[in-house]
C-alpha positions as CSV (number, residue, x, y, z in Angstrom):
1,X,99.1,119.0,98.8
2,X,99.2,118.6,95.0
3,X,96.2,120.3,93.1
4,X,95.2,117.4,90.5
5,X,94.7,116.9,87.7
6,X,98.6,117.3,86.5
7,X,99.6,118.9,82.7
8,X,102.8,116.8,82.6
9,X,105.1,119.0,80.7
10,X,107.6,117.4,78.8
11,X,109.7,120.7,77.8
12,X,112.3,119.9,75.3
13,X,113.3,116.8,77.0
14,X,115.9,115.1,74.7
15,X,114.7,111.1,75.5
16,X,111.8,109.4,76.9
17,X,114.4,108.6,80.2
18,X,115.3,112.4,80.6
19,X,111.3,111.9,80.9
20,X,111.0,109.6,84.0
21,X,109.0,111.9,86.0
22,X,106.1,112.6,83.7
23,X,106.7,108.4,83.1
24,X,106.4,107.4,86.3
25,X,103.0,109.2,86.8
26,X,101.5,108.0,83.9
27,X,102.2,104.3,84.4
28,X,101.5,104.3,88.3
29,X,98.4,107.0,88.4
30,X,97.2,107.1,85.6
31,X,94.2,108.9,86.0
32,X,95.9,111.8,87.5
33,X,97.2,113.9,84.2
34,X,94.8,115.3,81.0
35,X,98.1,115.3,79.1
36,X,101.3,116.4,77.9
37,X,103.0,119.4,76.6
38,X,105.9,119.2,74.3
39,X,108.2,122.1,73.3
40,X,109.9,121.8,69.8
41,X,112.7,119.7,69.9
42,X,111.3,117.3,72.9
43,X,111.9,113.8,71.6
44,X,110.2,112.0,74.8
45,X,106.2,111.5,74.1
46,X,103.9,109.9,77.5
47,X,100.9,108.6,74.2
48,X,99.0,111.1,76.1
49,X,97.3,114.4,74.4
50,X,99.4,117.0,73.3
51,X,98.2,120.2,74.7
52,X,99.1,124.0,75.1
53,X,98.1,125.7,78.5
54,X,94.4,127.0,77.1
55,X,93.5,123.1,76.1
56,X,94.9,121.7,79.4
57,X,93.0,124.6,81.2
58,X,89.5,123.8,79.7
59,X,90.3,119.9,80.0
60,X,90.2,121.0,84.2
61,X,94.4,120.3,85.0
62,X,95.1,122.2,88.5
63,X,99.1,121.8,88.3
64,X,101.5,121.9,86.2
65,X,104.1,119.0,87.0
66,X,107.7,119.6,85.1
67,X,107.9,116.3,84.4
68,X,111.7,116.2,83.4
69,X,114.6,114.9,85.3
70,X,117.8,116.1,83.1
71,X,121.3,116.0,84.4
72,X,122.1,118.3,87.0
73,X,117.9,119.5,87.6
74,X,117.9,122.7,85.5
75,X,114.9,124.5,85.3
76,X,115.3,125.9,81.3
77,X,115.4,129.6,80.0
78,X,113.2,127.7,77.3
79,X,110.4,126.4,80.1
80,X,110.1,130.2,81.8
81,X,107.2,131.4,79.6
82,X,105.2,128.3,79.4
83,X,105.5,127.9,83.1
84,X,104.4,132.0,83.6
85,X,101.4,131.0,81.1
86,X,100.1,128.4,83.1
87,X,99.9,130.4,86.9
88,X,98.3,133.6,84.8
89,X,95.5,130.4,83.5
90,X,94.8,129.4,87.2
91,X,97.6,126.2,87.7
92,X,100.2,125.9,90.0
93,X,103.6,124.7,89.4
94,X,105.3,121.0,90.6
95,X,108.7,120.0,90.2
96,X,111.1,118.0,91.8
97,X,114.2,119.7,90.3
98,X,117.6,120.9,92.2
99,X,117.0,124.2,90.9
100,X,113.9,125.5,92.8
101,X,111.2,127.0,91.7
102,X,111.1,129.4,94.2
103,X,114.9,130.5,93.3
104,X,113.4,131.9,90.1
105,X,112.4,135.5,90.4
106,X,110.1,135.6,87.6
107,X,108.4,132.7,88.7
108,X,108.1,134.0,92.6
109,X,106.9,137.5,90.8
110,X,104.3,135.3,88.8
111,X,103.1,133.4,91.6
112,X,102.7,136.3,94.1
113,X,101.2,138.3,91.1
114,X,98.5,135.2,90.5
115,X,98.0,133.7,93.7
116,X,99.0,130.5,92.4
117,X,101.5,128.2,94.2
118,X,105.1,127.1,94.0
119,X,105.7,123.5,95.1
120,X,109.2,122.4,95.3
121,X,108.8,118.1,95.8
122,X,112.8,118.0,96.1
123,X,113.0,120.7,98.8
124,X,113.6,118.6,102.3
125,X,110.6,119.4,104.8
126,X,111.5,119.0,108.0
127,X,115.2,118.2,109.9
128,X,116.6,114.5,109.7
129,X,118.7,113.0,112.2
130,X,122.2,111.7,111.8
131,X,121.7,108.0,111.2
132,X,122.8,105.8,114.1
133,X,122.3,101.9,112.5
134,X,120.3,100.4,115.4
135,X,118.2,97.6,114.5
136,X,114.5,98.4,113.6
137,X,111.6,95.9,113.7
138,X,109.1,95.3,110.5
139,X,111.0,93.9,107.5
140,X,112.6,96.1,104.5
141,X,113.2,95.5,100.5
142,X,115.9,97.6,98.5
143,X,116.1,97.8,95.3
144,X,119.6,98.4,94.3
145,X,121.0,98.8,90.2
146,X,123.5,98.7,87.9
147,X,123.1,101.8,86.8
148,X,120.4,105.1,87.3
149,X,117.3,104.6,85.8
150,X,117.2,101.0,85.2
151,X,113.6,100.0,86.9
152,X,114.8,100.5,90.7
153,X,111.0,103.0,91.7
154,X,109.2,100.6,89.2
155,X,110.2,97.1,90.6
156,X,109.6,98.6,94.4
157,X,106.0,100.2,93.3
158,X,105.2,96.6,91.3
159,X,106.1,94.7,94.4
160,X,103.8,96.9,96.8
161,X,100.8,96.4,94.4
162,X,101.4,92.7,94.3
163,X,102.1,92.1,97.6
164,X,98.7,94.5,98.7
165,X,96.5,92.6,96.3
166,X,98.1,89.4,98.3
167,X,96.7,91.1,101.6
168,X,99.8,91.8,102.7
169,X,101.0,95.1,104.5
170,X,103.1,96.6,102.1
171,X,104.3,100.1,101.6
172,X,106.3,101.6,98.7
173,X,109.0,104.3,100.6
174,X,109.4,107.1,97.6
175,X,113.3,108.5,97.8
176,X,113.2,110.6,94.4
177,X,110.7,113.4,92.7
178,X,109.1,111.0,91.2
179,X,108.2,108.4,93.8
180,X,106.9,111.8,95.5
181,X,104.9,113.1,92.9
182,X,103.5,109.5,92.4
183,X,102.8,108.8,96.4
184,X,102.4,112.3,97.4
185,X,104.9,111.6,100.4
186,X,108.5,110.6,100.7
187,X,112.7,111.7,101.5
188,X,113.4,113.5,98.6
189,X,117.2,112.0,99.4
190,X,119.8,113.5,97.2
191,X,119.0,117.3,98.3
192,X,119.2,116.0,101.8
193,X,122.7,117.2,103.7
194,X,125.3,114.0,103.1
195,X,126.1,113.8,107.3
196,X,122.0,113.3,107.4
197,X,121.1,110.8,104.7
198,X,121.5,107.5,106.1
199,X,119.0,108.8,108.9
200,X,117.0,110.5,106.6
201,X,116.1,106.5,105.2
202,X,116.2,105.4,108.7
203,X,113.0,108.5,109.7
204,X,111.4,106.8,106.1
205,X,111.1,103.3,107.5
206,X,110.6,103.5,111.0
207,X,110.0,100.5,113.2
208,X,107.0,98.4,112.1
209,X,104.9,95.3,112.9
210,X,106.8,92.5,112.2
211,X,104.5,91.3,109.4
212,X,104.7,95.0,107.7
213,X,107.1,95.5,104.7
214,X,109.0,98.3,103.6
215,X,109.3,98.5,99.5
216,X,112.1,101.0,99.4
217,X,112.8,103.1,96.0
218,X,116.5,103.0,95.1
219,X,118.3,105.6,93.9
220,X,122.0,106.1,91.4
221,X,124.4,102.9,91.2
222,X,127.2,102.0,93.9
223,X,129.4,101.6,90.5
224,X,128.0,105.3,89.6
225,X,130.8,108.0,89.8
226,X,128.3,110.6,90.1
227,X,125.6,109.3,92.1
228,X,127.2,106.3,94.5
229,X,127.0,108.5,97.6
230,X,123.0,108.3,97.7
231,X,122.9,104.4,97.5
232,X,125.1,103.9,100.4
233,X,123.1,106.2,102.4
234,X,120.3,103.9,101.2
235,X,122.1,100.7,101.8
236,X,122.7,101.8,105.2
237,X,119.7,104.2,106.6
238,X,117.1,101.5,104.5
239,X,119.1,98.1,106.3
240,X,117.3,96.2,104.1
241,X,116.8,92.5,104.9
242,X,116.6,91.7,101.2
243,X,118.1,92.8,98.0
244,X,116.3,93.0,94.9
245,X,119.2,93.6,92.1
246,X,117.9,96.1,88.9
247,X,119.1,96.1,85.6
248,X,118.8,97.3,81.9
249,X,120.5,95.2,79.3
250,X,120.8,97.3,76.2
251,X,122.9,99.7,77.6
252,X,126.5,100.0,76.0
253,X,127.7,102.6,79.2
254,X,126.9,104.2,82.2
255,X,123.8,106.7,82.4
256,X,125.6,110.0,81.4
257,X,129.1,108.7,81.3
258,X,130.1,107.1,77.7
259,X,133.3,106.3,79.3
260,X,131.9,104.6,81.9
261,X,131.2,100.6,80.9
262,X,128.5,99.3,82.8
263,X,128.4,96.8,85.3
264,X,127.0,93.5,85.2
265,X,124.5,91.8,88.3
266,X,127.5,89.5,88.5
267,X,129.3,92.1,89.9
268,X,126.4,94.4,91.9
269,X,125.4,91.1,93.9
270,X,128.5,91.1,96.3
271,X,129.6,94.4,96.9
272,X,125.9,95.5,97.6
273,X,125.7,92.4,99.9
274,X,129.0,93.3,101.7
275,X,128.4,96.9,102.0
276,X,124.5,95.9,103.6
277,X,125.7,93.6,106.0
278,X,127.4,96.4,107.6
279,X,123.7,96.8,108.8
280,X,122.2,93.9,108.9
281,X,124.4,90.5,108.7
282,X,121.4,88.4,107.4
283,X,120.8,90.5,104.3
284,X,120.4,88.4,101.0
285,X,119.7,88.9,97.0
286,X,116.3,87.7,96.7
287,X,115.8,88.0,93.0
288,X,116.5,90.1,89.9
289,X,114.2,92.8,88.0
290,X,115.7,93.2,84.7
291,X,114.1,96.5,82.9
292,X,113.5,94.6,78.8
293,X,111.7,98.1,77.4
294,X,113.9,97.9,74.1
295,X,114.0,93.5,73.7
296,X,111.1,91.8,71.8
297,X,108.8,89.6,73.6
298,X,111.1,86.8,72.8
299,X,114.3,88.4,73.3
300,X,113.4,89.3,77.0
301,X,112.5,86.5,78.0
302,X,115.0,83.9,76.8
303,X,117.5,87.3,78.3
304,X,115.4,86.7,81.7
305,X,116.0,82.7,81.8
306,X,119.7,83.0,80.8
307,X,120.3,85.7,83.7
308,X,118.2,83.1,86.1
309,X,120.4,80.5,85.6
310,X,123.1,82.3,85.8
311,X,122.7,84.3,89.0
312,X,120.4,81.7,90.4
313,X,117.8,83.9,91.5
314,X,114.6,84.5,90.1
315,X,114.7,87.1,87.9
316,X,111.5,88.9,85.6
317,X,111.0,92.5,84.5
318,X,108.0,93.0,86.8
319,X,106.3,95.9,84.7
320,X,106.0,93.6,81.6
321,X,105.3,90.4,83.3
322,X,104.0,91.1,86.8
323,X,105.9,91.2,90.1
324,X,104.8,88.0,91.3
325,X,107.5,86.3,90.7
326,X,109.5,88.4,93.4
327,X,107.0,88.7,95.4
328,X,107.2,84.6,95.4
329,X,110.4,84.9,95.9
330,X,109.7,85.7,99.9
331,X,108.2,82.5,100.0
């Protein structure tokens, strides 16, 4: 179990997306970090205090949380000291990278040396089953995108506060580090083995009542070179009875891949229909989340009505506007 209060450390992060982790806390617990820690050349800031490991000691943080998700989960030459500095100060260490903390001999020699601990929120704790597709009672949402990081764990967490303060039985299924860190539970999916994905989900969102709901977090982009195995395996293991389809306008190309153009909903609404039915032939698009962090008040929402009548579905950015409109959407 996660010490809190968190020192979200922002490293040298090169944008406030390379950032999502430390983001995702802040926005969704909120009372869980003292601050942030920047290293020179970090361009992401969470409008929390800056802090060295001294300041976030005395202001009572228990863990630090490497609150960075950069391509490929490298844990930095650039991070070691900071991170040494904060287990000789009494906090333990959180990440949710592919490199493992525990991999790092100068961080294993730290925390044996300290008696702090090393937690490892992408490391798989216990051994999934292969998937086998049969049908599974309760009812299940998937968020599915156009690209990574276009809203997918926001619009599922929005929808399971909506729908709870409804009176609803709702329950947001976390699939990445930072659904983890935010829920304290979850499949931390893409370091699970490929054959055992699909049952990986499947062990997530077990049989429910039939009034329960299952908010599950999406992960990558089918149209994603690098990271279109994960969503199947979500597709799939999550059979989700409804679709809810993610996307962020602004950008000119895929996340990491400039010659990559990205897809539009027009095009993410029937192959992620066709591939779910494979699962579950009553599967539907139930409405649109559209991520508007870089439009003006005005530009998102005339962008939201033009996309509504477009896709016919309803369609909001549920962070800036509230996810009752989804929610609604159930009817």
């Amino acid at each position: 179990m996660l010490k809190q209060p968190y020192l979200l450390f922002l490293g040298d992060a090169p944008d406030a997306l390379a950032a999502k982790v430390a983001q995702g806390i802040k926005d969704w617990r909120p009372d869980a970090s003292v601050g942030q820690m920047r290293l020179e050349g970090c361009n992401a800031d969470m409008d929390m205090p800056d802090m060295n490991v001294a300041e976030a000691v005395a202001a009572g943080a228990k863990t630090l949380v490497i609150g960075v998700a950069n391509r490929g989960g490298l844990i930095s030459d650039a991070w070691m000291d900071v991170l040494v500095e904060a287990m000789e100060n009494g906090m333990d260490i959180a990440a949710g990278l592919h490199t493992l903390l525990k991999d790092q001999p100068r961080l294993v020699e730290a925390a044996e040396r300290t008696g702090q601990s090393l937690f490892d929120v992408r490391l798989p704790q216990v051994q999934y089953p292969i998937g086998d597709g049969k049908p599974r009672t309760g009812k299940r949402i998937l968020a599915v995108g156009t690209d990574c990081s276009c809203g997918k764990m926001y619009t599922a967490c929005a929808m399971e506060k909506e729908m709870r303060d409804r009176g609803m039985k709702a329950t947001f299924r976390a699939t990445g580090q930072t659904g983890i860190l935010v829920t304290g539970e979850g499949v931390p999916l893409d370091a699970v083995i490929a054959d055992f994905m699909a049952g990986a989900v499947e062990t997530l969102t077990p049989n429910n009542d039939e009034d329960h709901w299952d908010l599950i977090e999406g992960q990558g982009s089918l149209f994603h070179p690098s990271y279109s195995g994960v969503t199947m395996a979500l597709i799939h293991g999550g059979q989700p009875d409804y679709l809810v389809l993610c996307h962020e306008p602004t950008r000119t190309h895929m996340r990491g891949l400039p010659h990559y153009t990205s897809p539009g909903l027009a095009a993410l609404r029937p192959l992620a229909e066709e591939l779910a039915k494979v699962v579950n032939p009553n599967v539907k698009s139930m409405a649109i989340s559209v991520n508007t962090q870089h439009m003006s008040d005005d530009e998102a929402k005339a962008y939201l009505a033009e996309v509504e009548a477009e896709m016919g579905l309803p369609t909001t950015d549920p962070f800036r506007y509230g996810a009752g409109k989804l929610v609604d959407a159930l009817g």
